[in-house]
C-alpha positions in Angstrom: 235.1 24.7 152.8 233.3 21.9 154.1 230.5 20.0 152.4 227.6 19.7 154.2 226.8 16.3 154.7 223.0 14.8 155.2 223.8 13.3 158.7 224.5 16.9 159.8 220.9 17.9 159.4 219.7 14.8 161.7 219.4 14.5 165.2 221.1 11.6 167.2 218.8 9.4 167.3 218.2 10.2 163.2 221.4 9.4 163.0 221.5 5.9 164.8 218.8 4.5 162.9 220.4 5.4 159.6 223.6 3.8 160.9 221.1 0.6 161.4 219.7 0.6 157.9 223.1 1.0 156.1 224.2 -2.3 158.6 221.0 -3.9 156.9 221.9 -2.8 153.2 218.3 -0.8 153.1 218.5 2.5 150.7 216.9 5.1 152.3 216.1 8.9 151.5 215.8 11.8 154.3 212.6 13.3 155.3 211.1 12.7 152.0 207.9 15.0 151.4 204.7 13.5 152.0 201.2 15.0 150.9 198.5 14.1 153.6 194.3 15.4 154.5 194.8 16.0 158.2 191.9 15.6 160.6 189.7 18.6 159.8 190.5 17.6 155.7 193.4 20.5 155.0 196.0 20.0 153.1 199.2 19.4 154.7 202.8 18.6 153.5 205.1 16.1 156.1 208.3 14.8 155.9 209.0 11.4 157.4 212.4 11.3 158.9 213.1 8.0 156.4 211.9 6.7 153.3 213.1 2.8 152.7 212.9 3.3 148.9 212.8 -0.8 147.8 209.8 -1.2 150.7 208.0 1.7 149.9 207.8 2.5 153.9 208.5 5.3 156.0 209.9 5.7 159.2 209.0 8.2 161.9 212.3 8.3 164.7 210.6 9.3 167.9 213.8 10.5 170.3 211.7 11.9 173.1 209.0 10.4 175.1 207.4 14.2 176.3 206.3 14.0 172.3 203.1 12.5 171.4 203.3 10.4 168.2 200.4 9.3 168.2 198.5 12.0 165.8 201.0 11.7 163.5 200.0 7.6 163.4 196.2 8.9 163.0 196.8 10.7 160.2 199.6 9.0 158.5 196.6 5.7 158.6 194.1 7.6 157.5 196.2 8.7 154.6 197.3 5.4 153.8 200.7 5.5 154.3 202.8 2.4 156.0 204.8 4.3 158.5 206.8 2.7 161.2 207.5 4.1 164.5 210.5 3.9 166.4 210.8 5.4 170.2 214.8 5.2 169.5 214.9 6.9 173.3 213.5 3.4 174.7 217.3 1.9 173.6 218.5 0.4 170.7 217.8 -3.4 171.6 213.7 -2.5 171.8 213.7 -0.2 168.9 216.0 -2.5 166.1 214.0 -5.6 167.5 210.5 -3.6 166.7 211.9 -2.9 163.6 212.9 -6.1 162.6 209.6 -7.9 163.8 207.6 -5.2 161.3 209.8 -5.4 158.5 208.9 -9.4 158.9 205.2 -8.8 159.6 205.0 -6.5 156.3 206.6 -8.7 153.8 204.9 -11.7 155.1 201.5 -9.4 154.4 202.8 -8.2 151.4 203.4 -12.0 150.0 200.2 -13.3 151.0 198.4 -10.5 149.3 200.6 -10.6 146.1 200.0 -15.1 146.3 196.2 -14.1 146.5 196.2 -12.0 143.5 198.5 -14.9 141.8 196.1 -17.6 142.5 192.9 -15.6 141.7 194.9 -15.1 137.8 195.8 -18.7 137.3 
């Protein structure tokens, strides 16, 4: 009997971003539960489709553009989550390249805040 494996439970485009983060050495769980308010203040439970473990960032795979993602963004800010998008379906050069320039604009944001906090100990 076969074991079931986590990439049988993703989608294609699931799939080819995970493919992408073990190429860039990043750990990763699957659709990690999140607890978040939603507009009218219920509680909900979501499960991003990634969780980079060492960045403490999600990631949302959008693989259709007839889905509208952005309620998901609303609420994922307003909950205070750092969640990145990727619209896999507009090919893999735009999405990784998206990725990338995030990844870069976080840590640079993430160092800048850390330095402040640094400096305002010395």
């Amino acid at each position: 009997m076969k074991r079931e494996s986590i990439y049988d439970r993703m989608t294609n485009a699931e799939r080819e971003v995970a493919k992408v983060l073990k190429e860039l050495r990043i750990q990763w769980s699957f659709e990690q539960p999140v607890f978040v308010w939603d507009e009218n203040e219920r509680p909900r439970v979501w499960a991003p489709d990634f969780y980079m473990t060492q960045f403490g960032i999600y990631i949302e795979v959008c693989g259709s553009k007839d889905f509208d993602y952005e309620y998901r963004k609303r609420i994922y800010i307003k909950n205070r989550y750092s969640v990145i998008f990727l619209h896999v379906f507009k090919g893999k050069e735009q999405w990784e390249c998206h990725f990338k320039r995030y990844l870069h604009y976080f840590f640079k944001r993430r160092s800048q805040a850390f330095s402040g906090i640094v400096h305002n100990q010395v």
